[in-house]
C-alpha positions in Angstrom: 0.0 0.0 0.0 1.5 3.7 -0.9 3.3 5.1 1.7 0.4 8.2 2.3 0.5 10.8 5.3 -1.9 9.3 8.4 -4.8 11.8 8.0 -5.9 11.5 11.5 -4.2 15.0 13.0 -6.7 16.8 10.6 -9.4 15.6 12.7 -9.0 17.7 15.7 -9.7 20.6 13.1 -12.9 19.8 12.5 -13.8 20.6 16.9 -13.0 24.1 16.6 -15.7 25.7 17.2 -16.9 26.9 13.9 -21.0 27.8 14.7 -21.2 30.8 14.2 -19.3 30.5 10.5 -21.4 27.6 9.8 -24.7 28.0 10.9 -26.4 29.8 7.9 -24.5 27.1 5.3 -26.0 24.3 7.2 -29.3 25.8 7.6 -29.1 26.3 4.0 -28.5 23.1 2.7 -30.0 21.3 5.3 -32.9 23.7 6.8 -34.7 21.8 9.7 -31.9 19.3 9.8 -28.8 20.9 10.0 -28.2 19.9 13.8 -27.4 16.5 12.4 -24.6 17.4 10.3 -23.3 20.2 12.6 -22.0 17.7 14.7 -20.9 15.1 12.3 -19.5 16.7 9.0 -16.5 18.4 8.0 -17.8 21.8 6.9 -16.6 22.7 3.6 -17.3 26.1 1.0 -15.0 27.1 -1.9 -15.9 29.8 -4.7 -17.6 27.4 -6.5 -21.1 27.5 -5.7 -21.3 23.8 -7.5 -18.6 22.2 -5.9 -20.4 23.4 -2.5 -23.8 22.4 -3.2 -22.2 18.7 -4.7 -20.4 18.3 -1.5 -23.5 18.8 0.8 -25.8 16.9 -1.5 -23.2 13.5 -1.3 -23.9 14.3 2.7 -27.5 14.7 2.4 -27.4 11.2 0.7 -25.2 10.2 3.0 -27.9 11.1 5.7 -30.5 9.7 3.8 -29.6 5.8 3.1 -28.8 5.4 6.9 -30.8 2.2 8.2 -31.0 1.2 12.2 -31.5 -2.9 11.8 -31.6 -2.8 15.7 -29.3 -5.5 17.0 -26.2 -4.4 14.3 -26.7 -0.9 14.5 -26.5 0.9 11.4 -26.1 -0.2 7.5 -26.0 2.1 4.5 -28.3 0.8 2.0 -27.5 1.3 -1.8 -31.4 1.8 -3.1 -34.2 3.9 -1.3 -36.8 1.2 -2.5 -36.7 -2.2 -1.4 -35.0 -4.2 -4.6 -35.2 -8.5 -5.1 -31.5 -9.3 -5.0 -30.6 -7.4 -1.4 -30.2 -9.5 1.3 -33.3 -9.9 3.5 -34.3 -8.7 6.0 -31.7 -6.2 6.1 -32.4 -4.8 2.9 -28.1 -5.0 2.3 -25.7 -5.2 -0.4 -22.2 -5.8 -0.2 -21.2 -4.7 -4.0 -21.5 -0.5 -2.6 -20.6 -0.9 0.7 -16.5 0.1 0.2 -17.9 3.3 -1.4 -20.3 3.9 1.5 -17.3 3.2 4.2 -15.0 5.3 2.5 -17.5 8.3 2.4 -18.2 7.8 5.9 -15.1 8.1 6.9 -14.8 11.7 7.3 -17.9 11.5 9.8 -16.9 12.3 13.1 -19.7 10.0 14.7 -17.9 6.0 14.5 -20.9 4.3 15.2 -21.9 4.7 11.1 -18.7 3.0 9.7 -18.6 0.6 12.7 -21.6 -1.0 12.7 -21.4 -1.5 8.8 -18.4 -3.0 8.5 -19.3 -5.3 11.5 -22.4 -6.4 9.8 -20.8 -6.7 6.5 -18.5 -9.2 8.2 -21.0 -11.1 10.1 -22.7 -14.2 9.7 -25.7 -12.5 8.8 -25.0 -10.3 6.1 -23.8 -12.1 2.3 -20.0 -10.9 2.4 -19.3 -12.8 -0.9 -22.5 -12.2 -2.6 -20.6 -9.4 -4.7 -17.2 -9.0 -5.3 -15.6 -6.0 -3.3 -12.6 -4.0 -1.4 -14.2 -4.1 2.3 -11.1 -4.6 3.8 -9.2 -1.9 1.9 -12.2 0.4 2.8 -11.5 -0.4 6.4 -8.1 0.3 6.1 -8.8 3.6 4.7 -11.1 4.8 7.5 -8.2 4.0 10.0 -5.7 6.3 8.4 -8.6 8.9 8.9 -9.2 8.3 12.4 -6.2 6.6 13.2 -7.9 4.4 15.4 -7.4 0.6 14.3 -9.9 -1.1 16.7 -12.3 -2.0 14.3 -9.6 -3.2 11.6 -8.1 -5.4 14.3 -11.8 -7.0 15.3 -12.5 -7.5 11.7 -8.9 -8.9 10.5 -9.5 -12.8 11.2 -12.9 -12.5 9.5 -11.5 -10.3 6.8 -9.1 -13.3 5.7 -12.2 -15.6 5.9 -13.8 -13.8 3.6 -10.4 -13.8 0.8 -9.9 -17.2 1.2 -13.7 -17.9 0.5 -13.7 -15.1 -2.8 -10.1 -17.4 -4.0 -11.4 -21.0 -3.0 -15.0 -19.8 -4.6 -13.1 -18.8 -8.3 -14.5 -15.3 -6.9 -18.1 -16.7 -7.7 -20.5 -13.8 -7.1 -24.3 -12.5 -7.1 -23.9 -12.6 -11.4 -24.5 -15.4 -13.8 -23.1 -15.7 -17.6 -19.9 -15.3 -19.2 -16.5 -15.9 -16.8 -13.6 -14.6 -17.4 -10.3 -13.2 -16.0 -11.1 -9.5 -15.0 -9.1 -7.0 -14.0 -12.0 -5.5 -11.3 -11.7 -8.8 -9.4 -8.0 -9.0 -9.3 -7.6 -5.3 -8.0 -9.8 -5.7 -5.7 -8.1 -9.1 -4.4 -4.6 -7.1 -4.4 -6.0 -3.6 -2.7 -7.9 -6.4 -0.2 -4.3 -8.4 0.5 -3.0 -5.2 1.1 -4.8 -4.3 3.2 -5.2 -7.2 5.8 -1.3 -7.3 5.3 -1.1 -3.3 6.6 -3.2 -4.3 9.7 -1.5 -7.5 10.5 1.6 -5.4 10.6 0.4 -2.6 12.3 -1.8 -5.1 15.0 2.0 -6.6 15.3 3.2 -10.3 16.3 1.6 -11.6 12.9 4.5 -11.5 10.6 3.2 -14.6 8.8 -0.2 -12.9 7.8 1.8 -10.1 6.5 4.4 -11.9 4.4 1.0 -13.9 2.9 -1.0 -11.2 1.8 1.9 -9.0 0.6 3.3 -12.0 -1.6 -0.1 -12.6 -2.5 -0.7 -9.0 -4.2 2.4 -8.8 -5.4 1.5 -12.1 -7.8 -1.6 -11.1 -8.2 -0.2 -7.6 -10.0 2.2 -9.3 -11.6 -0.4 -11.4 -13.2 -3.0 -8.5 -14.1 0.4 -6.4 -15.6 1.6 -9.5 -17.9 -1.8 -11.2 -18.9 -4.5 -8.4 -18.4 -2.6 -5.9 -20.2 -3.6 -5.8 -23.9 -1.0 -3.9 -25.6 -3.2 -4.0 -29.1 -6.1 -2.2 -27.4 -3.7 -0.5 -24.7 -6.4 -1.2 -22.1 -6.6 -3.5 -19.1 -8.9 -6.2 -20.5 -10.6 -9.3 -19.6 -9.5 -13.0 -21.1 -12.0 -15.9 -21.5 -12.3 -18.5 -18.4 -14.3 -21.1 -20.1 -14.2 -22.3 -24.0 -17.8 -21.9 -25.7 -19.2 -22.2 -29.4 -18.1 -18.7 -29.5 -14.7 -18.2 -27.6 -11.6 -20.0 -26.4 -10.1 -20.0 -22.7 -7.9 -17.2 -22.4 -8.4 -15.7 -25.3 -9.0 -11.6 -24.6 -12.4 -10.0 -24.8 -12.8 -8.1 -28.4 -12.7 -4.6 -27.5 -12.8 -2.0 -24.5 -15.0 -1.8 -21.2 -14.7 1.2 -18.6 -13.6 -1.5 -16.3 -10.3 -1.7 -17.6 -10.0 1.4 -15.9 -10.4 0.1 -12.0 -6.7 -1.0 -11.6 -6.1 2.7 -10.9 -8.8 2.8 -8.5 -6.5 0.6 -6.0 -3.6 1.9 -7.2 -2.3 -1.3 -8.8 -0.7 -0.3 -12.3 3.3 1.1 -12.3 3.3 4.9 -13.7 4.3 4.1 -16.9 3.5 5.4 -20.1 2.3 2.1 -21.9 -0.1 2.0 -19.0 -1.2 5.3 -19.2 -2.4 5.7 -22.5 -5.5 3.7 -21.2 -6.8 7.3 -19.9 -7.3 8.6 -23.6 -10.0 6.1 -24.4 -11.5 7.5 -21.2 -11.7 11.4 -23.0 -12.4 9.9 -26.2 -16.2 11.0 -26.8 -15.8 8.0 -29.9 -15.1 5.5 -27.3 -15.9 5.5 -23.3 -16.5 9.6 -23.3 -20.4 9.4 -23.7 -22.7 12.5 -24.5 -24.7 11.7 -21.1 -21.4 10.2 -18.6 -18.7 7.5 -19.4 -19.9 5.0 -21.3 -18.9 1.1 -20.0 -18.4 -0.3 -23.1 -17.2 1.5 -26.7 -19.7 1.5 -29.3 -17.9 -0.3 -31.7 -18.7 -3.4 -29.6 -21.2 -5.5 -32.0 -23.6 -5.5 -29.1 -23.5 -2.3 -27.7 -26.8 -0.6 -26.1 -28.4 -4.3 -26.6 -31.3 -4.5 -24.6 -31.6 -8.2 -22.9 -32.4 -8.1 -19.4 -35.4 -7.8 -18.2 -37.5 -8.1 -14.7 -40.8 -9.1 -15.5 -41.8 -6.3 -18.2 -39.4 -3.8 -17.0 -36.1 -3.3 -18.7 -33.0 -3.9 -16.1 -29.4 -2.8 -15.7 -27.1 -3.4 -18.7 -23.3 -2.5 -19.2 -23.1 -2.8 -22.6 -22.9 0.9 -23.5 -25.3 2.6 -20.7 -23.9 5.1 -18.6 -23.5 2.9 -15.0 -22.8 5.3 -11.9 -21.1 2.9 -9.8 -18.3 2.3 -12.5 -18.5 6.3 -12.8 -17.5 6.4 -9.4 -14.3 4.0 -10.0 -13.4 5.9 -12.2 -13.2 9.2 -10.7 -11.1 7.5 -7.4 -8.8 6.1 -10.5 -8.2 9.8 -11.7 -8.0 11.4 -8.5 -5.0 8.7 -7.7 -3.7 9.1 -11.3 -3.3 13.1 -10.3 -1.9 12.3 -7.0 0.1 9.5 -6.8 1.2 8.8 -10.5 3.3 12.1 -12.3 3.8 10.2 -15.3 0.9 9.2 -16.1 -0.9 12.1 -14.9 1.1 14.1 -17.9 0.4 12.0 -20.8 
């Protein structure tokens, strides 16, 4: 993991007492709820009137998807409605809950991030019913608060949960085609890391930490030499299983946005091979869509498709239509891009 300042000494910052700068900007974007945030929230207001009123809404939201499910606490749901494939009762999903932790962490109230990544570890939630970074997003929220208590209660249940995704083939909630893919793979590697990072900073575990740091180190090596398509100069997916229309490992026939989300967990070397990936991104003939970043090109002989359906309504599809989750890896992936790789940030 990259050697990052511990953010935690910024915390104290946010108890000055700031009420009467703060008051009418709260009041503002929250009206009869501000005294919710005032507490909780680092306050925030640049030139920008946009920028501001972005910032509050993602807090608003925030606010909004908190759950109490009694016994655990607190979840962040991903939907305001009830949807079929959440886990019941809880109405949980695992797939968002490493962007829901690390928004969280800058909330000065634990109990949020706590009791989530407690229930998302226990025996009640479905912690491999999507693939995810839940460790990493733990990790993250200690070198916030620099308080590793709930990284150390979760560590023996986060390696459960590895060994399950590598002993499983990283079998998830989805059905269909299997391949070799580079979201999977960086979210194994940012995961090792991070369970290595606690171990090591917990102490007396030296074996965990030699594991899970070999382990991501072979994992990158792998995504680097096989996932790397040189022709398309794009992190792409190879085939897992021969059908009547493709061959094991032979490499999927054009771009997705996913190929992207190795930058998300920092896992490519700043290099300029690898960073000419990032035009396809800008590229309004390939992943630069009129209406947000498309997730596949539309030179792919199936793009915009529609095939799935539940009941008579049309469901999600990633063939071409503008997905916000994948927008969000995306934007983490260029916000490390600009601050952790110079190279590639200049091509």
């Amino acid at each position: 993991m990259k050697n990052i300042i511990r953010l935690s000494a910024l915390l104290p910052l946010f108890d000055l007492p700031v009420y009467a700068q703060t008051t009418d900007i709260l009041e503002q974007h929250f009206a009869n709820d501000a005294d919710w945030y005032r507490d909780r929230i680092p306050i925030f207001e640049c030139s920008d009137k946009s920028i501001t009123d972005v910032y509050y809404y993602r807090w608003k939201i925030f606010r909004t998807h908190q759950r109490n499910i009694s016994s655990y606490g607190y979840i962040t749901t991903e939907f305001f409605d009830n949807v079929s494939w959440q886990t019941q009762p809880w109405a949980s999903l695992n797939d968002a809950a490493h962007f829901h932790l690390n928004e969280g962490r800058w909330c000065r109230d634990p109990r949020y991030k706590q009791d989530y990544a407690t229930f998302m570890y226990s025996k009640d939630s479905n912690a491999r019913q999507y693939t995810e970074s839940l460790a990493a997003a733990v990790w993250n929220n200690y070198l916030v608060d620099g308080n590793p208590e709930l990284a150390f209660s979760l560590l023996q249940n986060m390696q459960d949960n590895y060994e399950g995704i590598d002993a499983s083939g990283a079998k998830d909630g989805f059905t269909g085609g299997e391949s070799f893919r580079p979201t999977i793979n960086s979210y194994q590697i940012a995961n090792a890391r991070a369970i290595a990072s606690i171990a090591k900073l917990k102490g007396g575990q030296q074996a965990v930490v030699d594991k899970y740091n070999d382990r991501a180190d072979a994992l990158k090596k792998r995504v680097q030499d096989d996932l790397w398509n040189s022709t398309l100069n794009h992190f792409i997916d190879r085939y897992y299983k021969s059908t009547d229309f493709v061959k094991y490992w032979e490499p999927i026939r054009g771009r997705e946005l996913a190929g992207i989300v190795p930058w998300t967990h920092d896992v490519p070397d700043d290099n300029e091979d690898y960073a000419k990936a990032w035009e396809h991104v800008f590229d309004s003939k390939r992943l630069a869509g009129a209406y947000g970043l498309r997730t596949v090109e539309p030179s792919y002989e199936h793009y915009m498709r529609v095939w799935r359906y539940e009941g008579d309504h049309v469901e999600c599809h990633w063939n071409g239509p503008s997905w916000p989750y994948q927008t969000t890896q995306v934007l983490t992936a260029l916000g490390n891009v600009l601050d952790y790789y110079p190279m590639s940030a200049k091509a």
